[in-house]
N, CA, C and O atoms as a CHARMM CRD file, in Angstrom:
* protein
*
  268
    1    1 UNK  N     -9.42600 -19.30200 -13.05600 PROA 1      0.00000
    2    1 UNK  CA    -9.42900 -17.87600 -12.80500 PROA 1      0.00000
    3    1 UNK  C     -8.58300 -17.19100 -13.87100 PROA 1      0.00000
    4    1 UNK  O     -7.36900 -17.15700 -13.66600 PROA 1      0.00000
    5    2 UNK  N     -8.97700 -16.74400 -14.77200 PROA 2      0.00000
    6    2 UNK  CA    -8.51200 -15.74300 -15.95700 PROA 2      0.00000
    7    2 UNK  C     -8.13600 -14.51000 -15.25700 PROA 2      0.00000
    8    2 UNK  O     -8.77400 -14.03500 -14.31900 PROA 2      0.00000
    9    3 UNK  N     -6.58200 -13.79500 -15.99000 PROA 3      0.00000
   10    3 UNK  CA    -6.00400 -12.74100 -15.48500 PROA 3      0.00000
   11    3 UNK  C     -5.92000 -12.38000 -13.74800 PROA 3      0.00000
   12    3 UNK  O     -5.98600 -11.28100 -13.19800 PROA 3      0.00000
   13    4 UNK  N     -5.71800 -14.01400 -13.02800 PROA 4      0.00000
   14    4 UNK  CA    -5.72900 -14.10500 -11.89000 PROA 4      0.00000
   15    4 UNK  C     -4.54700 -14.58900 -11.24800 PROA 4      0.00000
   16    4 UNK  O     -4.17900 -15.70300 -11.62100 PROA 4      0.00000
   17    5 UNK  N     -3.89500 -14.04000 -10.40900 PROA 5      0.00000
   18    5 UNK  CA    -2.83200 -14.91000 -10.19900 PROA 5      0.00000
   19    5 UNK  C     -2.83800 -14.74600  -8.39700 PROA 5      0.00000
   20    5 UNK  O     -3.22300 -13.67100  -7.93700 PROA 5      0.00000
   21    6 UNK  N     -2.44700 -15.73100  -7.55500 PROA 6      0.00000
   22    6 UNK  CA    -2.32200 -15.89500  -6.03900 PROA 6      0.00000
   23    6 UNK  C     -0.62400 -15.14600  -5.73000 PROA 6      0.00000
   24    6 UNK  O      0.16200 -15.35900  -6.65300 PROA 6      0.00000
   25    7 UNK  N     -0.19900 -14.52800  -4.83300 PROA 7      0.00000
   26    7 UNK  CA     0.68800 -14.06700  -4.57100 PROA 7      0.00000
   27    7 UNK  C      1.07500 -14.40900  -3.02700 PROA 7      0.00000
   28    7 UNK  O      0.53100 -13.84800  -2.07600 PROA 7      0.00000
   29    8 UNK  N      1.80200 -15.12300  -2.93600 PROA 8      0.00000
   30    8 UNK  CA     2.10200 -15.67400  -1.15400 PROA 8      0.00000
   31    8 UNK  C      3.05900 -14.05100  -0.89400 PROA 8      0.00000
   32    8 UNK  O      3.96100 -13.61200  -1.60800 PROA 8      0.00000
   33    9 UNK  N      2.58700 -13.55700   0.11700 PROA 9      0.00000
   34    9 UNK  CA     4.10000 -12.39700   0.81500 PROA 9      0.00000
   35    9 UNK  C      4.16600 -12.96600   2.25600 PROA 9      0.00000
   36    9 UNK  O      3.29400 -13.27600   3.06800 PROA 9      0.00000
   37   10 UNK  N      6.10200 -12.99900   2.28200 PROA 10     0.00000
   38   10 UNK  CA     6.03100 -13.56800   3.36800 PROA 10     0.00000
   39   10 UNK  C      7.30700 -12.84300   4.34700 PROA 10     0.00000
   40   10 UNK  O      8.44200 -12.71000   3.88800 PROA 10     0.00000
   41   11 UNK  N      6.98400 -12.46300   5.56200 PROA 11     0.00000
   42   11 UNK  CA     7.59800 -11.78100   6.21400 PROA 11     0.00000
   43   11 UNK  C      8.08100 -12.66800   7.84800 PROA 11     0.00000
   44   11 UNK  O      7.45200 -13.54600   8.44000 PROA 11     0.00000
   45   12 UNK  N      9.35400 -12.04700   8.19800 PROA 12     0.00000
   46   12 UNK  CA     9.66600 -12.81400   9.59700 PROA 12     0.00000
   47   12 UNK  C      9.15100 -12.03500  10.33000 PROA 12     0.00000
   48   12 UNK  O      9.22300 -10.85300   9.99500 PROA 12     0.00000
   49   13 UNK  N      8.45300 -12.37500  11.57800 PROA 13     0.00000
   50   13 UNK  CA     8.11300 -11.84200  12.58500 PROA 13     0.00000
   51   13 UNK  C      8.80400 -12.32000  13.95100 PROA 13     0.00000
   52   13 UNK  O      8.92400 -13.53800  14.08500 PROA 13     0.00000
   53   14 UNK  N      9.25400 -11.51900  14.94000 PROA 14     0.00000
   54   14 UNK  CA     9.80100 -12.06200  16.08700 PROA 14     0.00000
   55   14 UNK  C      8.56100 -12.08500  17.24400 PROA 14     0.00000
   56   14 UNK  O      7.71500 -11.28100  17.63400 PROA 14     0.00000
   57   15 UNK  N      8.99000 -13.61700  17.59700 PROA 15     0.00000
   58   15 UNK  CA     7.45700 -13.91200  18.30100 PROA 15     0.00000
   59   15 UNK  C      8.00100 -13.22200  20.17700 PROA 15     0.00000
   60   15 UNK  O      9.09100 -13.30300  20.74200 PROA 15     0.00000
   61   16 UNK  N      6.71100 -12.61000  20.63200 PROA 16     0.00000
   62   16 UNK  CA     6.93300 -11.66800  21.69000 PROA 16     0.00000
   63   16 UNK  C      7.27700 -12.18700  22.69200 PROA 16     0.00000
   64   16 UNK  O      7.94000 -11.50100  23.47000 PROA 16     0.00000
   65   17 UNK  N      6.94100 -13.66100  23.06900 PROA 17     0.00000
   66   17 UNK  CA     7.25700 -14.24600  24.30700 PROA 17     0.00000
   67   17 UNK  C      8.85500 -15.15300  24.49100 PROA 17     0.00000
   68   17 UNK  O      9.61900 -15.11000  25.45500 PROA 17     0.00000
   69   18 UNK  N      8.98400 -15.87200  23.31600 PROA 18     0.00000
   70   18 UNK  CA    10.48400 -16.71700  22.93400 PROA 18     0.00000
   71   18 UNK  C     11.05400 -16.20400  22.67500 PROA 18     0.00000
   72   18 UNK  O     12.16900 -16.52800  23.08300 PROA 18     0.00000
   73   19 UNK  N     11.02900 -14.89200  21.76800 PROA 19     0.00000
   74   19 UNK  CA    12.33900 -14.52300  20.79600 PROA 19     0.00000
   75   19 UNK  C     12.46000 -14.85100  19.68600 PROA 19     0.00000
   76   19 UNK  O     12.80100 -14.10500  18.76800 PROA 19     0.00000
   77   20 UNK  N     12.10300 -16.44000  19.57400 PROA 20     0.00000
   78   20 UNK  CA    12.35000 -17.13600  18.04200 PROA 20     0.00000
   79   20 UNK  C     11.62500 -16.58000  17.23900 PROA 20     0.00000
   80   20 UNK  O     10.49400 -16.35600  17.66900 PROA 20     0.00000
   81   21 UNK  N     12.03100 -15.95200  15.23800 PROA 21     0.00000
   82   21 UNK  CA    11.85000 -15.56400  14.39000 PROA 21     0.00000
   83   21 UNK  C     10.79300 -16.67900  13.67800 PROA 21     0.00000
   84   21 UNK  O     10.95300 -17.89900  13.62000 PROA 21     0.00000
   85   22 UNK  N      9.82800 -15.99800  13.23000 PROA 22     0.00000
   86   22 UNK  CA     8.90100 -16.99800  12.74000 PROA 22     0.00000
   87   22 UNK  C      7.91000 -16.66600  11.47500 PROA 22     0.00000
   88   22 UNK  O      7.13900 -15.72400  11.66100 PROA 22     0.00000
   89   23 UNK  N      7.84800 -17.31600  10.24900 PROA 23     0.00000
   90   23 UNK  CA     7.76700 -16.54700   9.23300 PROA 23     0.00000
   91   23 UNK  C      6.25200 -16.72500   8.98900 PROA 23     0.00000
   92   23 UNK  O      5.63900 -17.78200   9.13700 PROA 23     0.00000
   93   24 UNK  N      5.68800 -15.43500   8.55800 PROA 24     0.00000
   94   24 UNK  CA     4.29000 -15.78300   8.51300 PROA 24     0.00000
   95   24 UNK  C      3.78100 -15.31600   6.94900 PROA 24     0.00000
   96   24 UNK  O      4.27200 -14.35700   6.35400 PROA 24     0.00000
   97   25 UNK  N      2.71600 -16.17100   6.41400 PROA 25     0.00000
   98   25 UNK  CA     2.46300 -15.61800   5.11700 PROA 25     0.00000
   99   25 UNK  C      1.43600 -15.30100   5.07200 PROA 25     0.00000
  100   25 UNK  O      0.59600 -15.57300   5.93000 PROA 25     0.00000
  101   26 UNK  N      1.17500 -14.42600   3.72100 PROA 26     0.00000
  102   26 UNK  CA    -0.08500 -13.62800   3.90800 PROA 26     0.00000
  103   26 UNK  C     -0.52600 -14.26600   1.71700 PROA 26     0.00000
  104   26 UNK  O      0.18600 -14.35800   0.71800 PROA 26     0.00000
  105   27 UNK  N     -1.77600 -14.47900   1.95100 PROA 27     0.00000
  106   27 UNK  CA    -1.83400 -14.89000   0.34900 PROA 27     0.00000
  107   27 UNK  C     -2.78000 -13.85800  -0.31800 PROA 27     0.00000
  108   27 UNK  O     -3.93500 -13.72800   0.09000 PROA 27     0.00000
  109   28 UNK  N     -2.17700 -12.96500  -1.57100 PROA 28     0.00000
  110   28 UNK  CA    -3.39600 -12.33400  -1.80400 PROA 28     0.00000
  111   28 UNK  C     -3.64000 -12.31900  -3.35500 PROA 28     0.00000
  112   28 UNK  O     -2.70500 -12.14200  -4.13600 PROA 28     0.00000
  113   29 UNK  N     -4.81000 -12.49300  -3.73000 PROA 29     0.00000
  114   29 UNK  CA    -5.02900 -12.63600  -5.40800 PROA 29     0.00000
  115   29 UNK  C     -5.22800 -11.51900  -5.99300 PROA 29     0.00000
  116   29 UNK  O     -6.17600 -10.84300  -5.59400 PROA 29     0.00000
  117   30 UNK  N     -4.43700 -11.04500  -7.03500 PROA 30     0.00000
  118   30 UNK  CA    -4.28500 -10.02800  -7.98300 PROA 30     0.00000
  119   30 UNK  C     -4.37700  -9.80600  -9.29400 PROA 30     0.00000
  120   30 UNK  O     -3.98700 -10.86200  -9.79200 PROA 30     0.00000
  121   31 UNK  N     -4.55600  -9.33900  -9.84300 PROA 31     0.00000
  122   31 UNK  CA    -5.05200  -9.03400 -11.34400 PROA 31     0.00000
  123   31 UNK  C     -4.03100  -8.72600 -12.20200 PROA 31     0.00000
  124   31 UNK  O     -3.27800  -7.75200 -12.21700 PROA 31     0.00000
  125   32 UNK  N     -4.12000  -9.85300 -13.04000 PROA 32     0.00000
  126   32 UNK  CA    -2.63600  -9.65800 -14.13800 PROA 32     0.00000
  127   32 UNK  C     -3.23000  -9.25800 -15.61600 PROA 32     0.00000
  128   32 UNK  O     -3.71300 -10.24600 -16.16900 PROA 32     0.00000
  129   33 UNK  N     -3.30200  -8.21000 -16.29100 PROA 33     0.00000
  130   33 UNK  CA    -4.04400  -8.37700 -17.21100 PROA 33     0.00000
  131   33 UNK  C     -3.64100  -9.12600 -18.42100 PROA 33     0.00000
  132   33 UNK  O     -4.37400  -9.78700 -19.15600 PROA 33     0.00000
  133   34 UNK  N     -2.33800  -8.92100 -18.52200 PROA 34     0.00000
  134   34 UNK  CA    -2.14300  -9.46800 -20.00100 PROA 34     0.00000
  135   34 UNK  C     -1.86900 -11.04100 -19.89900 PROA 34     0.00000
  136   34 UNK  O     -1.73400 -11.73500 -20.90700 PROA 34     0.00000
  137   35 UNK  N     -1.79000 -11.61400 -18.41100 PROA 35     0.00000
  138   35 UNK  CA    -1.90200 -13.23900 -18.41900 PROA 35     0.00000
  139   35 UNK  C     -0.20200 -13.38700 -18.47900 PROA 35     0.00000
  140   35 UNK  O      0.10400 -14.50300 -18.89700 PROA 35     0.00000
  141   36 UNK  N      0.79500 -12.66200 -18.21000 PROA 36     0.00000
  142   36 UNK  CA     1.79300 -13.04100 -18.16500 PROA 36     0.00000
  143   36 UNK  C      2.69900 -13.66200 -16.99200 PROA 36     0.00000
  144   36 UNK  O      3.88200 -13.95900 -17.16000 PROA 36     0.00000
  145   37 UNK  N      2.08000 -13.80400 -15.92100 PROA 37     0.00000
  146   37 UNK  CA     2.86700 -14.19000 -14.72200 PROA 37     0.00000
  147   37 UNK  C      2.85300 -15.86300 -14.53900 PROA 37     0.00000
  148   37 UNK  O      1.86600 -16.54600 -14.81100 PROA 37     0.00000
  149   38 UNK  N      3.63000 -16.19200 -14.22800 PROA 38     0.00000
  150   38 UNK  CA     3.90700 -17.87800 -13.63400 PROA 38     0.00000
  151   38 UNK  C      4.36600 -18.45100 -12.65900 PROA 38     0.00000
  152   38 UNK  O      4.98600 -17.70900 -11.89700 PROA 38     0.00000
  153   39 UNK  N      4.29500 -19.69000 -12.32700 PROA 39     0.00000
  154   39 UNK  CA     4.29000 -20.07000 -11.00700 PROA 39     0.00000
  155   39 UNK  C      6.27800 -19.84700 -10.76600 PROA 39     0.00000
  156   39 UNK  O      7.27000 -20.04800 -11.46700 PROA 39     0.00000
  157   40 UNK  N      6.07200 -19.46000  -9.70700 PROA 40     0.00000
  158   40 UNK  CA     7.38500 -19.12700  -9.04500 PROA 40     0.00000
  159   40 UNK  C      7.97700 -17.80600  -9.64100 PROA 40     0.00000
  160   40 UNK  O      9.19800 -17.82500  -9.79700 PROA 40     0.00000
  161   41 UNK  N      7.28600 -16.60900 -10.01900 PROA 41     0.00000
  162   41 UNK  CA     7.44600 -15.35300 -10.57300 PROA 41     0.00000
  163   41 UNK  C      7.92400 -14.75100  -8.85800 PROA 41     0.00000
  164   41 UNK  O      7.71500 -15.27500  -7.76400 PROA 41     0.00000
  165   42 UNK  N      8.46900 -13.75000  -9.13900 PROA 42     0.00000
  166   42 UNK  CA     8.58700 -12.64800  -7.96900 PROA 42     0.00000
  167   42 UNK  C      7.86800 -11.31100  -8.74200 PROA 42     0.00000
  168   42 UNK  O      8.32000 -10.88400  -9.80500 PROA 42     0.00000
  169   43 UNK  N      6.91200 -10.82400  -8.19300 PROA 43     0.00000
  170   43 UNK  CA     5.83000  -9.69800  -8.94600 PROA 43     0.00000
  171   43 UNK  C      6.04600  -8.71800  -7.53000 PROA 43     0.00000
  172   43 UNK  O      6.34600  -8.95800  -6.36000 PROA 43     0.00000
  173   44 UNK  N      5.62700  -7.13200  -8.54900 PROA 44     0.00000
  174   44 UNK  CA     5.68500  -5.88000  -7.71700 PROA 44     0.00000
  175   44 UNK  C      3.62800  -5.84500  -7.51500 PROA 44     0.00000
  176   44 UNK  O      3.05500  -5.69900  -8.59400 PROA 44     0.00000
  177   45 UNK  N      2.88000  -5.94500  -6.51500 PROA 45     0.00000
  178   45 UNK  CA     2.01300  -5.61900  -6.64500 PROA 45     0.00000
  179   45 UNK  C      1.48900  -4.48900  -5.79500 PROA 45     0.00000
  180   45 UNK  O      1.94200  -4.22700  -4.68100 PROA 45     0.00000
  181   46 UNK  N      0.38400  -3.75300  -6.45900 PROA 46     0.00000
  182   46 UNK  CA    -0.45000  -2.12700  -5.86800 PROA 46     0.00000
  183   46 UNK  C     -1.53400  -2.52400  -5.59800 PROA 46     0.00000
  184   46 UNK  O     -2.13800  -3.40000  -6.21800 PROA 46     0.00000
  185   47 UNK  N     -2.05100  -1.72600  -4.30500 PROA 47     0.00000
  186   47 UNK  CA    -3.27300  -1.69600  -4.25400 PROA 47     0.00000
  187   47 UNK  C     -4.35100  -1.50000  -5.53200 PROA 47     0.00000
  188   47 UNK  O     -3.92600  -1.46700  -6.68600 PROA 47     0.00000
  189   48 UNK  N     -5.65900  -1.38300  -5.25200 PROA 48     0.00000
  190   48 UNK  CA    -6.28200  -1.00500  -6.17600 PROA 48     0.00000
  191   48 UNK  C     -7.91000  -1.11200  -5.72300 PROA 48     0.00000
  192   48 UNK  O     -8.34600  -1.57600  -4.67000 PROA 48     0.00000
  193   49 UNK  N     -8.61100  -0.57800  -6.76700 PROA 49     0.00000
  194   49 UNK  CA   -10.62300  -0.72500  -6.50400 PROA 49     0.00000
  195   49 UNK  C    -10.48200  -2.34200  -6.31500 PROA 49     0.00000
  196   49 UNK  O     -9.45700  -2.98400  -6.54600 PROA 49     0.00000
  197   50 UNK  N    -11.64400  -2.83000  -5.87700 PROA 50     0.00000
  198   50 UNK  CA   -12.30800  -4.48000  -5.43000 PROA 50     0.00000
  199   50 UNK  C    -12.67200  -4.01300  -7.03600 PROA 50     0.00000
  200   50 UNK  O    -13.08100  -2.97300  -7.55300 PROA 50     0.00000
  201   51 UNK  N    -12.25400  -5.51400  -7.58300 PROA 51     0.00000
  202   51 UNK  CA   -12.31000  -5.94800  -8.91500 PROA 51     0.00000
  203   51 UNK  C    -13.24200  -7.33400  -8.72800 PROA 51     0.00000
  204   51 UNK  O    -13.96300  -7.74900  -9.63600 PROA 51     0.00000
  205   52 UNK  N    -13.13200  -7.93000  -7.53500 PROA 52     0.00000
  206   52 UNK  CA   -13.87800  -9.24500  -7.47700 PROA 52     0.00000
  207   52 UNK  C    -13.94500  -9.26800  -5.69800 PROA 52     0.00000
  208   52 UNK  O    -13.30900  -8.49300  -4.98300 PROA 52     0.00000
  209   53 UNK  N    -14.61000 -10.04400  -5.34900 PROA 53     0.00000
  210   53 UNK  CA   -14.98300 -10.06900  -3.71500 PROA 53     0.00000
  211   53 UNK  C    -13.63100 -10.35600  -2.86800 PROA 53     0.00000
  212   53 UNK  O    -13.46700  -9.94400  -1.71900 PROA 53     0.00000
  213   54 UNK  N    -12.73800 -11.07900  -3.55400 PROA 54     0.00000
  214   54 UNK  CA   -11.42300 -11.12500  -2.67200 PROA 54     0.00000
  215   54 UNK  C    -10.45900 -10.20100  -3.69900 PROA 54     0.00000
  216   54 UNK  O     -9.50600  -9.69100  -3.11000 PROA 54     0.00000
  217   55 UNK  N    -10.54900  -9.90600  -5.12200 PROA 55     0.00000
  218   55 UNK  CA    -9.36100  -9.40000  -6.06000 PROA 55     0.00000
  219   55 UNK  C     -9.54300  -8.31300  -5.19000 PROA 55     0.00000
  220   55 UNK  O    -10.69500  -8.09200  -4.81400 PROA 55     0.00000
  221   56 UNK  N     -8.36300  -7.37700  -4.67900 PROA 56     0.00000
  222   56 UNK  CA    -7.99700  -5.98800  -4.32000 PROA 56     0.00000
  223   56 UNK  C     -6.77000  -5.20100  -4.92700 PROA 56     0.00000
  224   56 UNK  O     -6.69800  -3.97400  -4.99700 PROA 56     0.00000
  225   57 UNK  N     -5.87300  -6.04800  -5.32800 PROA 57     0.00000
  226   57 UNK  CA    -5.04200  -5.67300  -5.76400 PROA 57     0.00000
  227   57 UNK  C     -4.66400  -6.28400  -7.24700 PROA 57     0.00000
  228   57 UNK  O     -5.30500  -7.05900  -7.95700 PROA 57     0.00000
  229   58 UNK  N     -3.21000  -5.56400  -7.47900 PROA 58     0.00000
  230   58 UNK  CA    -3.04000  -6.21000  -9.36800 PROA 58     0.00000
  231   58 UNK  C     -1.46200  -5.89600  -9.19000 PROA 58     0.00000
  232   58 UNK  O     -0.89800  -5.16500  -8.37600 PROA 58     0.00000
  233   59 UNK  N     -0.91700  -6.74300 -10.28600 PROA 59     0.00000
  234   59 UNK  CA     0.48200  -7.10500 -10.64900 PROA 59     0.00000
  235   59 UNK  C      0.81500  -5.91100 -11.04300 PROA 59     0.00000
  236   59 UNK  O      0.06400  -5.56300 -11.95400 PROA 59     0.00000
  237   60 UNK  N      1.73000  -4.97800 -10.73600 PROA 60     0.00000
  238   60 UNK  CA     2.28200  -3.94900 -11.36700 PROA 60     0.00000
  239   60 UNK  C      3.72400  -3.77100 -12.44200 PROA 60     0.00000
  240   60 UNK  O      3.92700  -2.93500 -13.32300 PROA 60     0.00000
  241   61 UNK  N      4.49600  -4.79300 -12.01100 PROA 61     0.00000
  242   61 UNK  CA     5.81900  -5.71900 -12.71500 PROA 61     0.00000
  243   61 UNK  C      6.01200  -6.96500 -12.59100 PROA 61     0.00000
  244   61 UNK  O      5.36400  -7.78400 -11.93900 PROA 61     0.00000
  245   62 UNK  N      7.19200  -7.14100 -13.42100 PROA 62     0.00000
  246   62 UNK  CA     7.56700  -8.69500 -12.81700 PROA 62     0.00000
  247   62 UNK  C      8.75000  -8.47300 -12.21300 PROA 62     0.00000
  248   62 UNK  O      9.48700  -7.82400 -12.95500 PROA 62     0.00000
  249   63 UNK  N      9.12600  -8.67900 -11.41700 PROA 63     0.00000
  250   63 UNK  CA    10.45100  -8.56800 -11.10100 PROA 63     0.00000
  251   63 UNK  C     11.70300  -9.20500 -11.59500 PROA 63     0.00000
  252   63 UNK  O     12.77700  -8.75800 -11.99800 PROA 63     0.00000
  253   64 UNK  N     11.09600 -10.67700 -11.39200 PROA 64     0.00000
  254   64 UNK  CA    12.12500 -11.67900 -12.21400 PROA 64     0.00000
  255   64 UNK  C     11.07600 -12.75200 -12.17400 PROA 64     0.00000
  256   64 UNK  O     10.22200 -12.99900 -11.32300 PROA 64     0.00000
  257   65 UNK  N     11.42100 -13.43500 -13.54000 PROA 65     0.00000
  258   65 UNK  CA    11.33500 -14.99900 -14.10800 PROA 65     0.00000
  259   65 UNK  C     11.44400 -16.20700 -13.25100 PROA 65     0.00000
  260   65 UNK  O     12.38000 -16.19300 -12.45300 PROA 65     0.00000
  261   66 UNK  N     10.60200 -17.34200 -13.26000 PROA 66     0.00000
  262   66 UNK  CA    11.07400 -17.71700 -12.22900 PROA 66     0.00000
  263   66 UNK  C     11.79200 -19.18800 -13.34300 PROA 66     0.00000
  264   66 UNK  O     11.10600 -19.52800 -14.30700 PROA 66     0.00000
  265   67 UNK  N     13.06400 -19.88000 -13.09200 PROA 67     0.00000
  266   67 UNK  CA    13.75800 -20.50900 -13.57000 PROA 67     0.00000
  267   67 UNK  C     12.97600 -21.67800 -14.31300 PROA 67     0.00000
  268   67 UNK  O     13.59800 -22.53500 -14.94100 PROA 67     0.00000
């Protein structure tokens, strides 16, 4: 996948019946154009037009490097 990159976001949710905090992820593929992002990046991403049947969105920064 060219100028494609997967983005895990992941948020705690408190589950309604226990109490216990429980983290759920959401994966969504986005459009990087210039091919600069890498595995373990933290990226700002925006909505945007359907670019491909699942692409909806695209990389807007990087936030930080990943080590």
């Amino acid at each position: 996948m060219d100028k494609t990159v997967v983005v895990a976001v992941e948020s705690l949710t408190k589950h309604p019946l226990y109490g216990k905090y429980v983290k759920k992820r959401v994966k969504y593929m986005a459009h990087d154009e210039k091919n600069e992002c890498g595995a373990g990046d933290k990226v700002l991403i925006s909505e945007t037009r359907p670019m491909s049947k699942l692409k909806r969105w695209r990389v807007k920064e990087i936030m930080e490097k990943a080590k």
